[in-house]
DRENFI-270097 format. One record per residue (C-alpha): x, y, z. Coordinates in pm, whole numbers, padded with zeros to 5 digits, m for minus. Last residue first. Layout:
REM residues N
<pt px="X" py="Y" pz="Z"/>
...
***
This chain:
REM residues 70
<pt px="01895" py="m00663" pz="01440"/>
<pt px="01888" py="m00824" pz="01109"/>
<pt px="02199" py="m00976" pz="00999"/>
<pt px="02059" py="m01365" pz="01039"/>
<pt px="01759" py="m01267" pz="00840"/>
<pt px="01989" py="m01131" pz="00547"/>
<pt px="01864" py="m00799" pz="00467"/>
<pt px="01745" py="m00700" pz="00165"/>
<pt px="01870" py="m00378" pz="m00030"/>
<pt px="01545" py="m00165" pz="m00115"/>
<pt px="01465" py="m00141" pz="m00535"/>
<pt px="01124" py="m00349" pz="m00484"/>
<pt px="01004" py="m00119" pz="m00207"/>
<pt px="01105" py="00239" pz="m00415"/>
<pt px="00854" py="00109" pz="m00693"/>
<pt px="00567" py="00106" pz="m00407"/>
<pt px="00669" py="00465" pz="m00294"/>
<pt px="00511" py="00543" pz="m00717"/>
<pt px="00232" py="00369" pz="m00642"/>
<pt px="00161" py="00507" pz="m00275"/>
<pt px="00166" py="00856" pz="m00466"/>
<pt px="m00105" py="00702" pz="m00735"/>
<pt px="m00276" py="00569" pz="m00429"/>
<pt px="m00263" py="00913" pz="m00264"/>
<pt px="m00391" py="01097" pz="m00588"/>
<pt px="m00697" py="00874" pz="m00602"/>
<pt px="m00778" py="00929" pz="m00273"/>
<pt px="m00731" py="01279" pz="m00271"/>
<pt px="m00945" py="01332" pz="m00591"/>
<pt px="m01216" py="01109" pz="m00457"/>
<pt px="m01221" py="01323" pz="m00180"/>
<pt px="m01280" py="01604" pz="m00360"/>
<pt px="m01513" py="01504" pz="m00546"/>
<pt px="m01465" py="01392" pz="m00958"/>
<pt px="m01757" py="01124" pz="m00898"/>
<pt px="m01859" py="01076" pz="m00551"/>
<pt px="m01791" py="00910" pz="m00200"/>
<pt px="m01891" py="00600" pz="m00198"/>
<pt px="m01913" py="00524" pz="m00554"/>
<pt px="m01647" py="00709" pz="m00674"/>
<pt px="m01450" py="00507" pz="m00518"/>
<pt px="m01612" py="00202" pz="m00561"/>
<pt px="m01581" py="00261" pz="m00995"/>
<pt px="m01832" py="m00033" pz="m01107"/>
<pt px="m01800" py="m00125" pz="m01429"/>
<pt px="m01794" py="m00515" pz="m01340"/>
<pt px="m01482" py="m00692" pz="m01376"/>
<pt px="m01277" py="m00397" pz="m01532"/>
<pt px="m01377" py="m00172" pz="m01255"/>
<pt px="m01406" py="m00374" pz="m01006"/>
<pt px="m01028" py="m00484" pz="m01050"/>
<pt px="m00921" py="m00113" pz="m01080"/>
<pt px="m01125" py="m00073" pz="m00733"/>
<pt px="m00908" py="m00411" pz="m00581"/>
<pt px="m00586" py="m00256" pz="m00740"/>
<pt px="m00629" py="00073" pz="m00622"/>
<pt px="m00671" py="m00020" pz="m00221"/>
<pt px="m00418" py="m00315" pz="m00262"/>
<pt px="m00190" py="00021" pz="m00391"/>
<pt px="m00326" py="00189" pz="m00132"/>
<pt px="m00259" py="m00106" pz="00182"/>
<pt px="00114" py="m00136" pz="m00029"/>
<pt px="00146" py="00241" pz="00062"/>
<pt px="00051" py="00222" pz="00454"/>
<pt px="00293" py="m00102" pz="00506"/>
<pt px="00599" py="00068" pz="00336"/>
<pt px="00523" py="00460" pz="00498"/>
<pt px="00551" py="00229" pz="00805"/>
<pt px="00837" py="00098" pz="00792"/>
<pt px="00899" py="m00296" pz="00719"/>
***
C-alpha cells in the first residue's frame, strides 16, 4: 500500500471517529482541542476532506493477484 494510501485512510478514520462523536454525543473533538473555526481546525478539516476524496481513488486501484506481486 503507498504511503499517501495508509496516511489518507488514518484521516478518513480521523473524520469518521469525530463525525461519530458528533452524532453520538455533540461533541465536535476537533474543535475541541484545538478551537472552533481556527486555523488549525481549518487545515485539519480540509486534509480529511482531501484524504476523502484520495480514499475514492483506493477503491478504483487494479488489484494485484498475491502470486503476481513482486
Amino acid at each position: 500500500m503507498m504511503l499517501a494510501d495508509t496516511i489518507s485512510l488514518i484521516l478518513v478514520i480521523v473524520g469518521a471517529l469525530n463525525w461519530g462523536a458528533i452524532g453520538l454525543f455533540g461533541v465536535d473533538v476537533v474543535s475541541s482541542i484545538f478551537g472552533a473555526g481556527s486555523l488549525i481546525t481549518r487545515i485539519i478539516f480540509s486534509l480529511v476532506g482531501i484524504a476523502g476524496l484520495w480514499a475514492i481513488t483506493i477503491l478504483f486501484k487494479e488489484k494485484i493477484p498475491a502470486d503476481h506481486r513482486d
